[in-house]
C-alpha positions in Angstrom: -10.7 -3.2 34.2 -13.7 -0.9 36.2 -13.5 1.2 33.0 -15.0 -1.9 31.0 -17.8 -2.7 32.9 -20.0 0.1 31.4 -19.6 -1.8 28.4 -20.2 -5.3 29.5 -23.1 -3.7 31.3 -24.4 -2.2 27.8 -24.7 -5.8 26.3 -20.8 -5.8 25.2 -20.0 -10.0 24.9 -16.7 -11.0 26.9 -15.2 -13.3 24.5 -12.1 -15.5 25.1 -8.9 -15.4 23.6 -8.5 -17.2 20.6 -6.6 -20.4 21.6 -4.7 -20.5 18.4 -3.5 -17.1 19.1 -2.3 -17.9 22.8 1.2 -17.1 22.0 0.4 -13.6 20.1 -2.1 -12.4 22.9 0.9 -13.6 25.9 3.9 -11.0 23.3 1.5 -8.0 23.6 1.1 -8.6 27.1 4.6 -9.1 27.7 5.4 -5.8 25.9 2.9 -3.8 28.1 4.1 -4.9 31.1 8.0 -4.0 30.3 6.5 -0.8 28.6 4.5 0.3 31.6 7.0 -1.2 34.5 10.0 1.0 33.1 7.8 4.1 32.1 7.2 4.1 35.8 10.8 3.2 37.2 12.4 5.9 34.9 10.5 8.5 36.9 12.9 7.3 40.2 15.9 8.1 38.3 14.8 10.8 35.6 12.8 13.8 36.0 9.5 14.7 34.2 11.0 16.3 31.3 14.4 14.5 30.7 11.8 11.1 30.6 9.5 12.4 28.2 12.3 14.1 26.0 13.5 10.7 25.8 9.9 9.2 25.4 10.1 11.4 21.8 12.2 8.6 20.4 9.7 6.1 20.5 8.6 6.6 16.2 12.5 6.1 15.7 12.0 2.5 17.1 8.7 2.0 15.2 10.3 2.7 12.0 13.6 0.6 12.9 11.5 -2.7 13.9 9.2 -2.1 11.6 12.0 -2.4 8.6 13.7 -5.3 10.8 10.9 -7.4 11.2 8.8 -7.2 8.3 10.8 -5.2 5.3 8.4 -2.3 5.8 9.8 0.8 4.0 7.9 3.8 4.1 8.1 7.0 1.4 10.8 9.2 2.3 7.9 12.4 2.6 6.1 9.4 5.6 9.6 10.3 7.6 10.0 14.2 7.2 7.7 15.2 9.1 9.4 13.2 12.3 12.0 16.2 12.1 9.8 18.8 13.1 7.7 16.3 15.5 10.9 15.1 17.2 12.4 18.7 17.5 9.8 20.2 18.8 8.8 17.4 21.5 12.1 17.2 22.9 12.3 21.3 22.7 8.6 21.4 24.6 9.9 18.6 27.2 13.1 20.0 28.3 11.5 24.0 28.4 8.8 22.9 30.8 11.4 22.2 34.4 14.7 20.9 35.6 16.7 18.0 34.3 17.2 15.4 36.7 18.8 12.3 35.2 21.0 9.2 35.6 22.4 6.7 33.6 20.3 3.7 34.7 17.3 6.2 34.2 18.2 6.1 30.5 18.7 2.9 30.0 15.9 1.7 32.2 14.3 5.0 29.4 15.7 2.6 26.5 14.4 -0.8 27.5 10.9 1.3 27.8 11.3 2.8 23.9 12.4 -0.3 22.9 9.4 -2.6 24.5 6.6 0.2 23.8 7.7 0.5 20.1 7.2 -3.5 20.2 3.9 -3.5 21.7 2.6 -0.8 19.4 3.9 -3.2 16.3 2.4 -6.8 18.0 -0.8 -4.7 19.2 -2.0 -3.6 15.7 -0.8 -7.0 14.1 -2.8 -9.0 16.8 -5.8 -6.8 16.3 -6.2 -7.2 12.4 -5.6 -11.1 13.1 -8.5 -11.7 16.0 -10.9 -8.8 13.9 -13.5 -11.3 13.3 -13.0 -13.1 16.9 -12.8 -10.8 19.6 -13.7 -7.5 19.9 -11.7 -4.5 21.3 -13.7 -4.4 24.7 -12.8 -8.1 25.1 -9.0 -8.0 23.9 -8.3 -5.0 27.0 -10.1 -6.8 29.6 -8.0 -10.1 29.0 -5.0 -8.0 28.7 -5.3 -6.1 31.9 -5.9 -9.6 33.2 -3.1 -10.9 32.2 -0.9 -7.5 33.2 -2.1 -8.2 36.6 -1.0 -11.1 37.1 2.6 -10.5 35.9 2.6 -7.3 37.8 1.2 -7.7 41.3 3.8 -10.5 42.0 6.4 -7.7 41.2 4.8 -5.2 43.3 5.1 -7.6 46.3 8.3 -8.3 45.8 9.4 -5.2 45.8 7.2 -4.5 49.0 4.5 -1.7 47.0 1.9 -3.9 48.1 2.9 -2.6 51.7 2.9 0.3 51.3 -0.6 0.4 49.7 -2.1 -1.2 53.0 -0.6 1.3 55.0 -1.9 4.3 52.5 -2.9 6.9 55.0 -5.6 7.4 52.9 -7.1 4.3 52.7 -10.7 5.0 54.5 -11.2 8.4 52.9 -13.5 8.4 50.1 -12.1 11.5 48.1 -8.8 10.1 47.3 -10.3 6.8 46.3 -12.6 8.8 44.1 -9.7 10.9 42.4 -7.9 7.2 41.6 -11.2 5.6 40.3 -11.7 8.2 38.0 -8.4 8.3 36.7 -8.6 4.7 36.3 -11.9 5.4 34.3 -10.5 8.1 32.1 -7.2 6.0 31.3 -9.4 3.0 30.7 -11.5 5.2 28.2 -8.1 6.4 26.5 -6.5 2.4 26.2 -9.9 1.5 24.5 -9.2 4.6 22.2 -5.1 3.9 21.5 -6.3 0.1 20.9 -9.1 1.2 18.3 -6.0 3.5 16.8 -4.0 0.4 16.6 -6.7 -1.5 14.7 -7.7 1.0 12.0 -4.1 2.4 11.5 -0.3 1.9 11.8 1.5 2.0 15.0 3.3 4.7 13.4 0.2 6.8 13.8 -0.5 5.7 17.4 2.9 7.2 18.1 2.4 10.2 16.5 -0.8 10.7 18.0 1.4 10.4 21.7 3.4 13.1 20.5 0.4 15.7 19.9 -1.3 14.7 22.6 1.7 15.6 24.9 2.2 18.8 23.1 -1.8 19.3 23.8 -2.1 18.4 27.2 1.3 21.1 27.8 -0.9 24.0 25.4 -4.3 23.3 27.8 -2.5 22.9 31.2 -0.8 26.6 30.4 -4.4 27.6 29.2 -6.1 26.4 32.5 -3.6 27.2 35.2 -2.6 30.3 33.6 1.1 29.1 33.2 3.6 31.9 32.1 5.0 30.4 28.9 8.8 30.3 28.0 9.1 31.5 24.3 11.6 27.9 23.8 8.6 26.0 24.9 6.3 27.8 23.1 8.3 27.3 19.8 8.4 23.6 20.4 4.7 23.7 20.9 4.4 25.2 17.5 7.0 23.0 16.0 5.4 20.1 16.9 2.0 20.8 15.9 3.8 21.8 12.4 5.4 18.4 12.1 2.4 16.8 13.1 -0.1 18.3 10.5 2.7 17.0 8.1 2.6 13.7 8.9 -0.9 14.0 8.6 -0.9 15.1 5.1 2.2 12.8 4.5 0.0 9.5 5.9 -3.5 10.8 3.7 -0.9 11.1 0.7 0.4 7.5 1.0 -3.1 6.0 2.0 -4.4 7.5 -1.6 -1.5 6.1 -3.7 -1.8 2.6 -1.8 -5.2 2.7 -2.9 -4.5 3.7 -6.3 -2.1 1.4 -6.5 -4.5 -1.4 -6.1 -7.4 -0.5 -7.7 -4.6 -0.6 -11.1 -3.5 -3.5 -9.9 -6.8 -4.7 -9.9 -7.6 -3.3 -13.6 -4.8 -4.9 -15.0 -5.6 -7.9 -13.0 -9.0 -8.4 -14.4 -7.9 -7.1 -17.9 -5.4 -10.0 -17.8 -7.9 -12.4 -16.6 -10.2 -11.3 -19.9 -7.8 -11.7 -22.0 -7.0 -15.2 -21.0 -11.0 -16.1 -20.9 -11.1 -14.8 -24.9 -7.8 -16.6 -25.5 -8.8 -19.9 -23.7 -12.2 -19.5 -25.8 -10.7 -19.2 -28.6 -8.3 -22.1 -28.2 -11.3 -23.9 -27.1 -13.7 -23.3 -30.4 -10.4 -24.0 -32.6 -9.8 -27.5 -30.8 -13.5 -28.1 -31.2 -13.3 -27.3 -35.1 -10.6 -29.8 -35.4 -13.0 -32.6 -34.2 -15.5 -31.8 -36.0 -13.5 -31.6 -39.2 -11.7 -35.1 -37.8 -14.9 -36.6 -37.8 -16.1 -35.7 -41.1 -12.9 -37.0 -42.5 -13.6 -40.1 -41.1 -17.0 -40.4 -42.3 -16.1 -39.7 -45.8 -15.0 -43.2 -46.8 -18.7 -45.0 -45.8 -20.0 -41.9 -48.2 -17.7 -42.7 -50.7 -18.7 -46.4 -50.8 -18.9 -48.5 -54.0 -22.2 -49.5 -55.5 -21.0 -53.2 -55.1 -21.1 -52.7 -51.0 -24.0 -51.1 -50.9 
């Protein structure tokens, strides 16, 4: 929430919630909680790598609920690409450290695939809905709102709200300046994945997580001069393969879509002229047929004898 007040500052309205959309806004909230809770709990239980190796099958999930819940099949050349990209991110994942894991860390790992998937789908379907009612700024600020209040409740119960008052480092400034700025920078990113969400398909938005883990691996080795294991090195490159794929893949699919409907629209306004000429032409021949009944009619009265007259 700090990272939005720059924009509020800037002259960026807070709007309210949409009350017809009350129930849409409180599933995408619900989603990021679950999402972010069990993201957070699987590192107790899983290391770094066996939890992001995991993480890898979030795009599966998009494209199951995506076909369950609205009928959305893709091209098959939309889903190759998730070969190389799923490879190679679980390849990356598990070359970078050890494997710690436990089965309640993978199924607390599942619950966290299955609710991010979800709030990907419900995020970009509530954006295109409130487009023209509320803007991105507004949507995360009510969201975060809302997160809190579901979350901080949980935190005390399960006594982190202790153990943040007794943070050793609570009246040093340099700690609280590393966490403000991370809040900053991860405030920046949400506002980014949420315009993602509203100009593309959560699809995408996943993808996009995959490369930027692969990314963030390539410039951490790059910056801390990390000697690289050939495996994770090949997983790097095997992602970033599958990933321009998918790019070319999504641009291929956005063309035909659009191709689609401008001859959709061709034929539709063809059709449309053809029933305008028709329809005028039925019109002028009904309008012939009165005249000419008219005429008939006044025929008789010319007719007339010389007696009448």
């Amino acid at each position: 929430m700090v990272a939005l007040v720059p924009f509020f500052l800037c002259g960026s309205p807070l709007r309210p919630v949409p009350r017809q959309s009350y129930g849409s806004f409180l599933t995408v909230a619900i989603f990021t909680c679950i999402d972010l809770a069990c993201m957070n709990m699987g590192l107790d239980y899983l290391s770094v790598s066996v939890q992001q190796a995991l993480n890898a099958a979030t795009p599966a999930a998009v494209i199951f609920f995506e076909l369950v819940l609205y009928g959305k099949m893709r091209a098959y050349y939309v889903y190759l690409p998730f070969i190389p990209l799923l490879a190679g991110s679980v390849i990356t994942t598990l070359a970078s450290g050890e494997h710690q894991s436990s089965p309640i860390g993978i199924l607390i790992m599942v619950v966290a695939i299955f609710s991010g998937s979800l709030k990907a789908i419900t995020t970009h379907k509530y954006l295109i809905k409130i487009k023209n009612e509320m803007g991105v700024v507004s949507f995360l600020f009510w969201l975060d709102a809302a997160m809190l209040v579901m979350l901080v409740p949980w935190a005390h119960i399960k006594g982190e709200t202790q153990g943040l008052m007794n943070w050793k480092y609570m009246a040093t400034p340099f700690p609280w300046i590393i966490v403000l700025s991370n809040g900053l920078i991860g405030g920046l990113r949400a506002y980014l994945v949420k315009l993602v969400l509203k100009f593309n398909t959560p699809l995408t938005k996943v993808v996009c997580d995959i490369i930027i883990k692969a990314m963030t691996i390539g410039i951490s080795i790059i910056i801390f001069g990390t000697l690289v294991p050939a495996l994770m090195g090949f997983g790097v490159i095997l992602t970033l393969f599958g990933f321009g794929m998918y790019s070319v893949a999504a641009l291929r699919e956005k063309f035909l879509s659009q191709e689609e409907l401008s001859t959709n629209g061709k034929k539709f306004q063809k059709m449309e002229t053809v029933m305008i000429e028709q329809g005028s032409v039925y019109a002028e021949s009904r309008l012939e047929k009165h005249f000419r009944s008219e005429d008939s009619d006044e025929r008789p009265l010319l007719c007339a004898s010389p007696r009448d007259a």
